[in-house]
VEXDREN-2710 file (C-alpha; in Angstrom, 1 decimal):
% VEXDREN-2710
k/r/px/py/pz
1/UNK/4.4/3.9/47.8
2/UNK/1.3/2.5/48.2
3/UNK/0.8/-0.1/51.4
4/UNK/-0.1/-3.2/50.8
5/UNK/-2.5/-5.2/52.9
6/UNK/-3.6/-8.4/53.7
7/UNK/-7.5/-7.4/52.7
8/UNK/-5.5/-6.5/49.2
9/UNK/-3.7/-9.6/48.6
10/UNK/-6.7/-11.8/49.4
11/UNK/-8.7/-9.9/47.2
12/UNK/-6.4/-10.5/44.2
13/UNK/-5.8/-14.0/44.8
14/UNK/-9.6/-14.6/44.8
15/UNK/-10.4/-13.0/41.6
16/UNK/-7.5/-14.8/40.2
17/UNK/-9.4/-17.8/41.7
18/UNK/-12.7/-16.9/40.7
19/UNK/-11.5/-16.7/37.2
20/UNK/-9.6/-19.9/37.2
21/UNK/-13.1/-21.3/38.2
22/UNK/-15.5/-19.1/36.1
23/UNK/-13.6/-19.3/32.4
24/UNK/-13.1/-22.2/30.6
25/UNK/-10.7/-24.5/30.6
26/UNK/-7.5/-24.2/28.0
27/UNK/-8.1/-20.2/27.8
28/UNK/-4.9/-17.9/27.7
29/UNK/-5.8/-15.8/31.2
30/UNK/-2.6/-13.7/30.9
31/UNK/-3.3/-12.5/27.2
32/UNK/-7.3/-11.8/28.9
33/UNK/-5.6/-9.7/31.8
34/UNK/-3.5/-7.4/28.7
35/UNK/-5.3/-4.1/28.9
36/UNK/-5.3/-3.7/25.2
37/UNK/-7.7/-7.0/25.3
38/UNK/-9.7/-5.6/27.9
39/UNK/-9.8/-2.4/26.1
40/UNK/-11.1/-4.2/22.8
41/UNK/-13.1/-6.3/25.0
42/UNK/-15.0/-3.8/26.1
43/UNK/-15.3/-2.1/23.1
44/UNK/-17.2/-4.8/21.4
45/UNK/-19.5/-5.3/24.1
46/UNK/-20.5/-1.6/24.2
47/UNK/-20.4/-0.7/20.8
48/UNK/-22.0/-3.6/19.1
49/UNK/-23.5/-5.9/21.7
50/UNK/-21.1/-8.7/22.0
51/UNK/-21.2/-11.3/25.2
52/UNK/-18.5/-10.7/27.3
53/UNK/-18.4/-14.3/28.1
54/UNK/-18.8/-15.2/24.8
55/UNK/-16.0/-13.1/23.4
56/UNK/-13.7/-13.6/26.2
57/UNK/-14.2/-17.5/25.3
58/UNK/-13.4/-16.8/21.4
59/UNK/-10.3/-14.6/22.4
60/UNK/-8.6/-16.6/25.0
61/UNK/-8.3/-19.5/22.7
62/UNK/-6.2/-17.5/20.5
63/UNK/-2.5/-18.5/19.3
64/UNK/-0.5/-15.4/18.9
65/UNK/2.5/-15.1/17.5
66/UNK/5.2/-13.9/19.8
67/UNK/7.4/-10.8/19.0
68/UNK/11.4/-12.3/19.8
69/UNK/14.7/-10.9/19.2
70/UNK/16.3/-13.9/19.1
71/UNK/18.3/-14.2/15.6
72/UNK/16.8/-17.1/13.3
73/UNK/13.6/-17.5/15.1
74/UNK/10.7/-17.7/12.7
75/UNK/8.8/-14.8/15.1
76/UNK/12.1/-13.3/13.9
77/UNK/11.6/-13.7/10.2
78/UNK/7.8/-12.9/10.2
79/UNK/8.6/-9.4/11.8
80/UNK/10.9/-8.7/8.9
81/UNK/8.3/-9.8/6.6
82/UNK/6.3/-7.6/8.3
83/UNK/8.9/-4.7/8.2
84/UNK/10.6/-4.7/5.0
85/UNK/8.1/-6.5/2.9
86/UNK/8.1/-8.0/-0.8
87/UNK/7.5/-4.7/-2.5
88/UNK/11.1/-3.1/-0.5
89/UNK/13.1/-5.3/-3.3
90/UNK/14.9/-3.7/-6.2
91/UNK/12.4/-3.7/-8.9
92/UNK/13.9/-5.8/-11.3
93/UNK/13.8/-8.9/-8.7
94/UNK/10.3/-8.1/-7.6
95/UNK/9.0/-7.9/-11.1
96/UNK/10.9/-11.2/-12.0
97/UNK/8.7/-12.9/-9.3
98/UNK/5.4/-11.5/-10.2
99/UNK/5.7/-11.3/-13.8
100/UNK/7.3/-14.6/-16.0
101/UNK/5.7/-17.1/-18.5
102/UNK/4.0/-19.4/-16.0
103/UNK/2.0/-16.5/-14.3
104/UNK/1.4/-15.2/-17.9
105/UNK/0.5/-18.8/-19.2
106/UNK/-2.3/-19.4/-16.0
107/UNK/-3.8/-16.0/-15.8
108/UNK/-5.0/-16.7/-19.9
109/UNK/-6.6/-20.1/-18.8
110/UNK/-8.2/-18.4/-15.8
111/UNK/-9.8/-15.5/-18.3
112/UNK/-11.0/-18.6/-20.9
113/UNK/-12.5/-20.2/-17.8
114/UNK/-14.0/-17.3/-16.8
115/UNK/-14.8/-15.3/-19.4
116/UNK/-18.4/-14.7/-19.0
117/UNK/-18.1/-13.6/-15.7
118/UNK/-15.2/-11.1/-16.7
119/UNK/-16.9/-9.7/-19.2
120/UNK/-20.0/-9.4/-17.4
121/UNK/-18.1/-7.6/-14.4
122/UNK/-16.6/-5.2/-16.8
123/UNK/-20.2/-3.9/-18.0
124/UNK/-21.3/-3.9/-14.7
125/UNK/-17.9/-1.6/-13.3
126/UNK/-16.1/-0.9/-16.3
127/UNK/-12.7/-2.8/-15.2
128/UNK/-11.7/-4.6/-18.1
129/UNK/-11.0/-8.6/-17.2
130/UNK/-7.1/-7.9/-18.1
131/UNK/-7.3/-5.5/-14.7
132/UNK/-8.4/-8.1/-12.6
133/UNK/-6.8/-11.3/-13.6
134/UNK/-3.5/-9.8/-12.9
135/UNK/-4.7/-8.6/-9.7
136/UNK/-5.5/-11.9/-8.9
137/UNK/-2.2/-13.0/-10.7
138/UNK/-0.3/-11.4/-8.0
139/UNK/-2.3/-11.7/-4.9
140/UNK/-3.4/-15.5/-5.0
141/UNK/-1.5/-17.2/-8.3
142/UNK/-5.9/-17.3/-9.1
143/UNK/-6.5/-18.9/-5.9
144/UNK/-4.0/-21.2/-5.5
145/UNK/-1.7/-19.7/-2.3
146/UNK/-4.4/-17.9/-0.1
147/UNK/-3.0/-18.4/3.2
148/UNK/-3.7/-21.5/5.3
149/UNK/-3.5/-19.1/9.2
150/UNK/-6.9/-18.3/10.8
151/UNK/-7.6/-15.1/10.3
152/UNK/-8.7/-14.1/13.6
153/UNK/-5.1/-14.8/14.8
154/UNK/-3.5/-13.1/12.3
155/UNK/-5.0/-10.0/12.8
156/UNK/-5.0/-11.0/16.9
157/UNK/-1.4/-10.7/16.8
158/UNK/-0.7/-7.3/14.8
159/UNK/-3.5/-6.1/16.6
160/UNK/-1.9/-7.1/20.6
161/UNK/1.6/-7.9/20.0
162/UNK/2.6/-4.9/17.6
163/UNK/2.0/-1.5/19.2
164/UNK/2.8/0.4/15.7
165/UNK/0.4/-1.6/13.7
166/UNK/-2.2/-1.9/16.9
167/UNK/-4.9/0.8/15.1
168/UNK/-4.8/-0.5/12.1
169/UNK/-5.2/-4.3/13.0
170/UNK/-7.6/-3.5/16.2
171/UNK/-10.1/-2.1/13.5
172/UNK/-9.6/-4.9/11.0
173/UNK/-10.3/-7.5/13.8
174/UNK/-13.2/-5.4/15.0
175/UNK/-14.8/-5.8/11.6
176/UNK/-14.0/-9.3/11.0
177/UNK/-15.8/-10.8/14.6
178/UNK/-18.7/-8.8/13.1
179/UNK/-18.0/-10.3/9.8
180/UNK/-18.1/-14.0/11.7
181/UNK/-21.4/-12.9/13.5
182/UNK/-23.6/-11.8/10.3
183/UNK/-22.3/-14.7/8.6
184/UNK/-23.1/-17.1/11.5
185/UNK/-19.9/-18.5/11.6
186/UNK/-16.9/-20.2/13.7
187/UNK/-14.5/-17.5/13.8
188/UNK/-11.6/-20.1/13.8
189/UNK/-13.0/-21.5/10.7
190/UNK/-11.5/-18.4/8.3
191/UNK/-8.2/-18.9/6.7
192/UNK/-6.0/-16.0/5.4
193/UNK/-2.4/-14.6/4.6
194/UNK/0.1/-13.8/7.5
195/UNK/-1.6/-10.7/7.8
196/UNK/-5.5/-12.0/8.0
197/UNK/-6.4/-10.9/4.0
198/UNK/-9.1/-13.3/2.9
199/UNK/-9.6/-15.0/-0.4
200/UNK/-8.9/-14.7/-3.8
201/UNK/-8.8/-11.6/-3.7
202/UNK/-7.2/-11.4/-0.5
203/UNK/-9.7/-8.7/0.9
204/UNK/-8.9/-7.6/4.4
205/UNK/-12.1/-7.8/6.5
206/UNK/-13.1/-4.1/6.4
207/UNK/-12.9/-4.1/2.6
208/UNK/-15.0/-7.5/2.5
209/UNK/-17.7/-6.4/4.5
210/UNK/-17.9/-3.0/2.5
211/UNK/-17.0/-4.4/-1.3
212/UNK/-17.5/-7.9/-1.7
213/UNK/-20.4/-9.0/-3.7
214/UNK/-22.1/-12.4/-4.4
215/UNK/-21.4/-12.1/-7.5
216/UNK/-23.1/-15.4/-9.0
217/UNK/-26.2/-14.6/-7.0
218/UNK/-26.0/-18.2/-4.8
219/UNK/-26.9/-16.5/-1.3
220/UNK/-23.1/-16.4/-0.3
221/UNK/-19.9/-14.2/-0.9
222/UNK/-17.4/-16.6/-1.0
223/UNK/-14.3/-15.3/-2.5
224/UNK/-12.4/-18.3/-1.6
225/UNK/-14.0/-20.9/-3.6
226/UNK/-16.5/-19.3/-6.2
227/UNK/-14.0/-17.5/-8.6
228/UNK/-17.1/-15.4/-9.9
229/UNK/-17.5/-13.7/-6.2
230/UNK/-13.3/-13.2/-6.0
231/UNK/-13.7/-11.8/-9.8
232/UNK/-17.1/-9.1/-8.8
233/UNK/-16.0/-8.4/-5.5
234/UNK/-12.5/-7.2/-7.3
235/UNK/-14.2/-4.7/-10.0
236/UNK/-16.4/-3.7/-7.6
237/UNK/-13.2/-2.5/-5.3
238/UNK/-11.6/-0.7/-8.5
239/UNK/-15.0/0.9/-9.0
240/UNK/-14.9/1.4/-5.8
241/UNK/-12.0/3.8/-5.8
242/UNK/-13.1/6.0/-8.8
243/UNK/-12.1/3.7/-11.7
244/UNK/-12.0/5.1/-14.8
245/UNK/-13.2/3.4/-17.9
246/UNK/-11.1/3.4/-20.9
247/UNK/-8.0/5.7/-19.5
248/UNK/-4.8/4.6/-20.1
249/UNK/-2.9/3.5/-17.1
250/UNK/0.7/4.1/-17.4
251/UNK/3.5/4.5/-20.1
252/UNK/7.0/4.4/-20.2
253/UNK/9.1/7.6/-20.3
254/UNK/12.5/8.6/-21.1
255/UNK/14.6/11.4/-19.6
256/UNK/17.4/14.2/-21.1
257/UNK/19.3/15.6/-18.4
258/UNK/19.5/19.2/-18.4
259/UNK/22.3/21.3/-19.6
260/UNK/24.3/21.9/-16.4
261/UNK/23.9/25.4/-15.0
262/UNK/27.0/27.9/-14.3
263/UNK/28.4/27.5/-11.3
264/UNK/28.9/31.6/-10.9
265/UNK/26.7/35.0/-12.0
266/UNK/27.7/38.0/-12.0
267/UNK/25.3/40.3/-10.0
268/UNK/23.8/43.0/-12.1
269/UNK/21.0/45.0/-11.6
270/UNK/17.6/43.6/-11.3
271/UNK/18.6/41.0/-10.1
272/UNK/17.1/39.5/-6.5
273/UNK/17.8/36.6/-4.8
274/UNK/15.0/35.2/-5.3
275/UNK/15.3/35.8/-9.2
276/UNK/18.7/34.2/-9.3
277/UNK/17.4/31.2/-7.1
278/UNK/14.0/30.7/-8.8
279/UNK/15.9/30.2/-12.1
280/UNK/18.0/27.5/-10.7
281/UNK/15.1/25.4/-9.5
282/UNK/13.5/25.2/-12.8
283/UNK/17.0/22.5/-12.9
284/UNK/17.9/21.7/-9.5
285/UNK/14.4/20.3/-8.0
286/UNK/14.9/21.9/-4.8
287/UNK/12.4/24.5/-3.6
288/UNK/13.7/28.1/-4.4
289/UNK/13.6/29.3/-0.1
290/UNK/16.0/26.2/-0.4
291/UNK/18.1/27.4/-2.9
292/UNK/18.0/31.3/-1.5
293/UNK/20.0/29.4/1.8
294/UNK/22.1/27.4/0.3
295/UNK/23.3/30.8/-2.0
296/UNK/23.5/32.9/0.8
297/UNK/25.7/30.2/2.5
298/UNK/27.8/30.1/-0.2
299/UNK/28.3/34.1/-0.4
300/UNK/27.7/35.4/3.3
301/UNK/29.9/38.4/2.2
302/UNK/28.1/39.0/-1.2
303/UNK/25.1/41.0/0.4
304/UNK/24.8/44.9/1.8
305/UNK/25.0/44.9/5.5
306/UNK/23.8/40.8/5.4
307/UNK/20.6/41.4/4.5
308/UNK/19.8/39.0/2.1
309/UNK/17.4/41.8/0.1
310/UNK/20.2/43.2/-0.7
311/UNK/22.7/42.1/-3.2
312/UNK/25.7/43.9/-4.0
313/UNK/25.6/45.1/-7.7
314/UNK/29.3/43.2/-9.4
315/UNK/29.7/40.4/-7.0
316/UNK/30.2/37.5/-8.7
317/UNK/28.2/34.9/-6.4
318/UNK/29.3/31.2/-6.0
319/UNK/26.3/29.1/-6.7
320/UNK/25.2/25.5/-5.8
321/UNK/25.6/22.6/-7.8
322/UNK/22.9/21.0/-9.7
323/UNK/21.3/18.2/-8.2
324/UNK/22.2/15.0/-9.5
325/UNK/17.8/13.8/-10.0
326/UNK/16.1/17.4/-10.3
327/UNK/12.9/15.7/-10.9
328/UNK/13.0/14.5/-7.9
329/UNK/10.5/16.8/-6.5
330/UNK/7.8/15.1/-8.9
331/UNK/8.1/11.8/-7.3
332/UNK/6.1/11.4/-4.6
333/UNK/5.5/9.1/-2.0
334/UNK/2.2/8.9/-2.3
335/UNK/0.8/8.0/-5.2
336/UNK/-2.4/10.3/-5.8
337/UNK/-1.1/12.2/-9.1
338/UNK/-0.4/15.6/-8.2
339/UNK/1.5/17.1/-11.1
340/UNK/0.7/17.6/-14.3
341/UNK/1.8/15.7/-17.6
342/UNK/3.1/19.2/-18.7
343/UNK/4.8/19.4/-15.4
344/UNK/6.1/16.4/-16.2
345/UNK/7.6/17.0/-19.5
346/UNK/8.8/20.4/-18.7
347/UNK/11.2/18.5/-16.0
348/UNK/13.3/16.6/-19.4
349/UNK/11.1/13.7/-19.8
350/UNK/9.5/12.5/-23.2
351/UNK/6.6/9.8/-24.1
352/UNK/5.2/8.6/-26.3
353/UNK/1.5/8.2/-26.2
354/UNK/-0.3/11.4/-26.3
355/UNK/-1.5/12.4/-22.9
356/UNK/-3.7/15.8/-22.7
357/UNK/-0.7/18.4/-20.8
358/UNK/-3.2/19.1/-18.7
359/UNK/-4.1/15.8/-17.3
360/UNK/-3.4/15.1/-13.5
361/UNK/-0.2/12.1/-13.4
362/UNK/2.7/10.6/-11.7
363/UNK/6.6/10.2/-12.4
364/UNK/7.9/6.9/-11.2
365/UNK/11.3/6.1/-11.2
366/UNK/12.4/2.3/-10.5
367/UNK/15.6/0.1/-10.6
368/UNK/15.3/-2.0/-13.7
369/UNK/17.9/-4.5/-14.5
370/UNK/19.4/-2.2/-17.2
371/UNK/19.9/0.4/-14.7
372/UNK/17.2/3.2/-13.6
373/UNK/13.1/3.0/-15.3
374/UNK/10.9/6.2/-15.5
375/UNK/7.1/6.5/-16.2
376/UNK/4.5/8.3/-16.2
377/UNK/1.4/7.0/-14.7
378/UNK/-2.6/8.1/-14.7
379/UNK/-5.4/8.0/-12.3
380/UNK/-5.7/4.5/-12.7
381/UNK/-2.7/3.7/-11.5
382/UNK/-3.5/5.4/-8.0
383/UNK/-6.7/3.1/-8.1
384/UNK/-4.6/-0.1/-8.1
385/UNK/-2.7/1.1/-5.8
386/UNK/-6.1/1.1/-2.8
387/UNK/-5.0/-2.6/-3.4
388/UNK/-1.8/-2.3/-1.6
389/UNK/-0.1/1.5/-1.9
390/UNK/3.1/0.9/-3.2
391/UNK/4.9/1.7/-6.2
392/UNK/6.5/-2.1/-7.3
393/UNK/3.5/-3.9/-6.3
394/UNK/1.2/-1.7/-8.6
395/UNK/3.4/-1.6/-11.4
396/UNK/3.7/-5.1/-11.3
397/UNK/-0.3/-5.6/-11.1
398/UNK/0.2/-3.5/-14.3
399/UNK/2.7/-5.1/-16.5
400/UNK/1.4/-8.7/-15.6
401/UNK/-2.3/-7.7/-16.6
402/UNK/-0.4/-5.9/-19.9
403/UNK/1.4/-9.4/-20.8
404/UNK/-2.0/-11.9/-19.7
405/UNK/-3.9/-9.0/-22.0
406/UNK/-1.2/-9.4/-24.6
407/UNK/-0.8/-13.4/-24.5
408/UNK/-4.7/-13.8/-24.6
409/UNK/-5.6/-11.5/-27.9
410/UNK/-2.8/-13.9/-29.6
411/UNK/-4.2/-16.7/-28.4
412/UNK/-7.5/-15.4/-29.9
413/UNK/-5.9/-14.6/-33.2
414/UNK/-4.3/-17.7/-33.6
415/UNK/-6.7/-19.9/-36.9
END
């Protein structure tokens, strides 16, 4: 154990004095001491020229929010938030929050108001207006619930108080105090979500510095106030992410179960393991080195000598039971389409637009309130997704910008 002397213990209670006398009054010295602060501290001052004084001012006036355990605490119900978001809800309810009449009603009266400027950011990006009204439909109700917590203590907290979400939320702070500094202002003087996204649009700082536009060409990118910056720096995003003009986005499918397989086979010759397997995951979504185990589990006595090369010819094998979703292997967690429509189809399902076979997509399968939803979703899809990447929140982007699309051409119709 290392000895402690009295040379030692003066020394630390005069820096501790020194600092007392140096900083500012009303600053948070124990969040300053964290090393992760020092650690970001220092990064900004040798990576981009920052004060030290300067930002150790702007950070120890910060108001973090405090990770508890205590039940019923509102630090409590923010990390829940946090951890089982909106989009973790049974479709049905989630949908039923983002898309009903009054949504539907004020996203048409935000295109009339705007309608120039949609149409003009749809030349410019080739998102059609549709696209981004319902984006901004289910970020912002168009601007009216942006957030009302500073920004810089938002992302503070994520970014010192929550070790999982520290890389994430040390960048995005990173990129907003250089935000602050090219726009010459108070730090303290942004307001955001729970979660420090900005605006309208509700553009983290990373993606405003990169993607948002001054749009109505006044000097500024406001996408709090000015609808036309929110509306550009939006189809700019899309475009962004490899938009693509005039694709169809997603459509409903509808699924045949498969016959049910025999639950024997009698081993003749030809036949393989890997023959016998392979045909059952054409039904049984599992990967065929899967099925080969669980067979061989089933029938440890049906091969020569155990080796599973060799069957023996007249055994009648025992095999697994088809899974209860075989399509299962086409739904993936990430939604980058990786299959093909013809991949798609081949698996039971039917549609009804026309989609080349060929073309790249994505099976989706949600819990409607009539019981289980499947589609089959494009490229574009994925690109709404770079907005927030999950499944409920970009299908519901969808089907609210399908109904405000829908409700506006009657509206136009109408004598």
């Amino acid at each position: 154990m290392k000895k402690i002397t009295l040379t030692t213990i003066a020394l630390l209670l005069y820096s501790q004095l020194a600092l007392s006398l140096t900083s500012p009054e009303g600053l948070d010295h124990e969040l300053l001491q964290r090393d992760n602060v020092q650690s970001f501290i220092n990064r900004m001052v040798n990576n981009h020229g920052f004060s030290r004084d300067d930002l150790t001012e702007t950070l120890g006036q910060l108001t973090l929010r405090e990770k508890k355990t205590g039940s019923g605490t509102s630090s409590t119900k923010r990390k829940k938030k946090m951890n089982n978001p909106a989009e973790s809800r049974p479709w049905a309810e989630y949908r039923g929050k983002h898309v009903k009449p009054g949504i539907i009603r004020n996203g048409v009266k935000f295109w009339n108001n705007n309608r120039g400027t949609l149409e003009r950011a749809e030349k410019e990006y080739g998102v059609p207006p549709h696209i981004i009204v319902g984006i901004l439909g289910v970020e912002t109700r168009y601007g009216g619930y942006m957030g009302k917590n500073p920004v810089i203590n938002a992302l503070a907290t994520f970014a010192f108080n929550y070790p999982r979400r520290e890389r994430f939320f040390t960048s995005e702070l990173e990129e907003f105090l250089l935000m602050a500094r090219e726009e010459k202002r108070d730090p303290y003087s942004y307001l955001g979500s729970y979660a420090g996204a900005m605006g309208m649009s509700q553009f983290m700082p990373s993606n405003y510095r990169k993607l948002a536009v001054d749009f109505n060409q006044d000097g500024a990118r406001d996408i709090w106030h000015t609808p036309d910056d929110a509306i550009g720096s939006i189809a700019n995003y899309l475009n962004h992410h490899g938009w693509k003009s005039g694709e169809p986005i997603a459509t409903p499918a509808t699924y045949t179960q498969p016959a049910k397989t025999a639950t024997k086979h009698l081993v003749r010759s030809g036949d393989s393991l890997w023959k016998i397997a392979n045909n059952l995951r054409t039904t049984g979504g599992a990967s065929t080195d899967s099925i080969m185990k669980q067979i061989t589990d089933l029938n440890p006595d049906a091969f020569v000598e155990q080796n599973p090369d060799r069957l023996i010819k007249g055994v009648t094998l025992t095999l697994p039971a088809p899974a209860d979703r075989p399509y299962k292997n086409l739904i993936l967690k990430k939604l980058r389409p990786k299959y093909s429509v013809g991949d798609i189809l081949n698996a039971g399902f039917q549609i009804e637009e026309e989609y080349p076979a060929d073309a790249k997509a994505l099976l989706l399968e949600l819990k409607g309130a009539k019981g289980r939803e499947f589609w089959v979703a494009r490229h574009n899809f994925y690109v709404i997704s770079r907005y927030n990447p999950r499944t409920m929140y970009t299908m519901a982007v969808f089907q609210l910008s399908d109904e405000i699309r829908k409700a506006y051409n009657r509206a136009q119709n109408q004598p």
